[in-house]
Backbone bond lengths (Angstrom), bond angles and torsions (degrees), N, CA, C in turn:
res aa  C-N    CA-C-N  psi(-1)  N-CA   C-N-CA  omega(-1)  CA-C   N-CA-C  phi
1 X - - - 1.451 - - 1.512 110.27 -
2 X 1.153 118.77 138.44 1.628 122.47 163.31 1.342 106.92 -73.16
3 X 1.472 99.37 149.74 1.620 109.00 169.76 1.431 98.15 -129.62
4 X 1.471 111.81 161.15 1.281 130.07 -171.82 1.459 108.88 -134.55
5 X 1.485 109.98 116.76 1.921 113.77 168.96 1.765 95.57 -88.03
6 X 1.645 97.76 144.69 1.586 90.83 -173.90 1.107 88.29 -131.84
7 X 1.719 132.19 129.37 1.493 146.92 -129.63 1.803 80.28 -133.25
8 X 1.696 125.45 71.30 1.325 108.93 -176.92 1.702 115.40 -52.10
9 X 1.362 140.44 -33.90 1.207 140.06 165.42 1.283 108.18 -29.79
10 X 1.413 150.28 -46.52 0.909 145.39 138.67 1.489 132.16 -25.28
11 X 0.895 116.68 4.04 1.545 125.23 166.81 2.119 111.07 -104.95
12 X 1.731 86.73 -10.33 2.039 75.01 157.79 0.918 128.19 -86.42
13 X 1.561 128.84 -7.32 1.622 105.56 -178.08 1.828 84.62 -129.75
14 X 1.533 89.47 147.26 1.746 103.90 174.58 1.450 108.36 -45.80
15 X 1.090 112.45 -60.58 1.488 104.70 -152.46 1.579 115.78 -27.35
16 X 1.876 101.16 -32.44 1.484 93.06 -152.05 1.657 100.50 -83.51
17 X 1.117 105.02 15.55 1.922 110.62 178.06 1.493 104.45 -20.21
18 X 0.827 123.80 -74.20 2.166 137.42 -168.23 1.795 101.52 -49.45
19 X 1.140 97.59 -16.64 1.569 89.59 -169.16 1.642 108.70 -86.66
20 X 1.492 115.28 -0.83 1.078 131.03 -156.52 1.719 111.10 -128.66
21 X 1.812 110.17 3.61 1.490 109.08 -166.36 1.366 96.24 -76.95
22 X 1.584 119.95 145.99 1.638 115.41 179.79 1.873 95.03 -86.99
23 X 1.456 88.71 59.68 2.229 79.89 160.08 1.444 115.22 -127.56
24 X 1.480 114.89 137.76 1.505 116.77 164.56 1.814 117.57 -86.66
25 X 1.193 125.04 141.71 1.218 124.18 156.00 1.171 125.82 -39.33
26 X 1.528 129.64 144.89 1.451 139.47 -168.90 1.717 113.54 -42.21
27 X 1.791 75.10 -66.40 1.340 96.88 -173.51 1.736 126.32 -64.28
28 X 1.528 121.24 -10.11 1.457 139.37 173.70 1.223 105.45 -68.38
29 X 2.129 110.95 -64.41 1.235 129.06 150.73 1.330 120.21 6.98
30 X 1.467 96.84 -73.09 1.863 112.78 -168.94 1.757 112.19 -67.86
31 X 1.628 102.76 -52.70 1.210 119.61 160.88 1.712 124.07 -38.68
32 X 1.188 120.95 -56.76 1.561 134.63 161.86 1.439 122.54 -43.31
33 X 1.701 106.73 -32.87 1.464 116.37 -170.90 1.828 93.00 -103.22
34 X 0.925 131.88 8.41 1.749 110.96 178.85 1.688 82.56 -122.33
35 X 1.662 127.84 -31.70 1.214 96.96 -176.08 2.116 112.14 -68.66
36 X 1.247 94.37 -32.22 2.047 95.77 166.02 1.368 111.20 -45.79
37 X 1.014 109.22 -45.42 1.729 113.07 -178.85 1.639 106.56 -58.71
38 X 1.663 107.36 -59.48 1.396 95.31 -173.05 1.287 122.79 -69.87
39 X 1.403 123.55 -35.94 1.807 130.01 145.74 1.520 98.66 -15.44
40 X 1.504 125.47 -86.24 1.339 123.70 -163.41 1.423 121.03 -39.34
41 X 1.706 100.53 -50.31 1.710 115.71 -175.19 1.598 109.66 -52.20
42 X 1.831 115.13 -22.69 1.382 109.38 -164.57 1.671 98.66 -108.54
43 X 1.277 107.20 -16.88 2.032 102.17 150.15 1.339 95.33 86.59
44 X 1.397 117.57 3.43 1.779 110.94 168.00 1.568 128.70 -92.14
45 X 0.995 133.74 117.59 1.428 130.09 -160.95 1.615 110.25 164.61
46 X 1.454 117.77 136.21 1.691 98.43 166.89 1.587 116.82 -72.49
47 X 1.230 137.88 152.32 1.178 150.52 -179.13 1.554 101.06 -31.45
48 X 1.641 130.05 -46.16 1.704 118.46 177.23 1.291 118.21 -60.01
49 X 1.507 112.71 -28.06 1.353 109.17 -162.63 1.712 101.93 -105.46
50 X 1.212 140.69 -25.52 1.094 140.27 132.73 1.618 107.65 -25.67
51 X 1.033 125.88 -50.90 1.470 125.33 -165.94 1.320 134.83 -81.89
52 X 1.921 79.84 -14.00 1.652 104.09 162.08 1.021 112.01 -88.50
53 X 1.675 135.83 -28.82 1.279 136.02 -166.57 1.505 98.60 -69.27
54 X 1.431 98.88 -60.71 1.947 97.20 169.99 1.340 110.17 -28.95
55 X 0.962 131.23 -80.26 1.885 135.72 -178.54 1.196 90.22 -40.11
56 X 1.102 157.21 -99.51 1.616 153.18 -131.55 1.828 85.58 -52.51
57 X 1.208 109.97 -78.21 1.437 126.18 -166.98 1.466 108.38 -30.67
58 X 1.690 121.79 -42.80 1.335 119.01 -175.10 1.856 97.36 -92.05
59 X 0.918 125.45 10.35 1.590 115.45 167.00 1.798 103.76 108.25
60 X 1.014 146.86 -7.03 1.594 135.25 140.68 1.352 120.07 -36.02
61 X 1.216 104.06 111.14 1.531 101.65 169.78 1.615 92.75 -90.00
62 X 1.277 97.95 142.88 1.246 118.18 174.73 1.682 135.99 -79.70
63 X 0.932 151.48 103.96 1.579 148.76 151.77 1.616 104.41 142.75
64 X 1.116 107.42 3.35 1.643 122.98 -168.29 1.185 110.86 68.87
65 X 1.159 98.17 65.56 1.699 122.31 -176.84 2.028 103.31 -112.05
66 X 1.038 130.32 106.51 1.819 113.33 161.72 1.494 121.40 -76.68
67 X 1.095 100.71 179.64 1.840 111.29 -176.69 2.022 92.84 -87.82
68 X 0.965 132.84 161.84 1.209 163.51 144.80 1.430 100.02 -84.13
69 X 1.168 142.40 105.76 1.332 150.31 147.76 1.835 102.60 -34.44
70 X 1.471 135.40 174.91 1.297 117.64 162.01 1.298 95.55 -135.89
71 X 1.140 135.77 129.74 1.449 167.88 154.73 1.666 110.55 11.86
């Protein structure tokens, strides 16, 4: 999985606009949705977060986040 440090000071000057788009890469995307799956397959989770994995798993991206297509 990627992780992201998010430097909010960076939200004073424009330039850094892009650093701030709510999109994940395709390929993370895909990655994010089989690790929900395997979460589910191992049945540990309280019932909300299980219930989120379902949503990821059936194709919701989550937090109002979109996919980035990749090039």
């Amino acid at each position: 999985m990627l992780k992201i440090i998010i430097d909010y000071e960076n939200m004073l000057y424009p330039q850094n606009k892009e650093m701030f788009n709510k999109t994940i890469p395709e390929k993370v995307w895909f990655k994010l949705r089989e690790e929900a799956q395997r979460l589910l397959d191992i049945g540990t989770g309280s019932q909300e977060v299980k219930d989120h994995w379902r949503s990821i798993v059936k194709g919701t991206v989550p937090f109002n986040y979109s996919v980035l297509p990749e090039d």
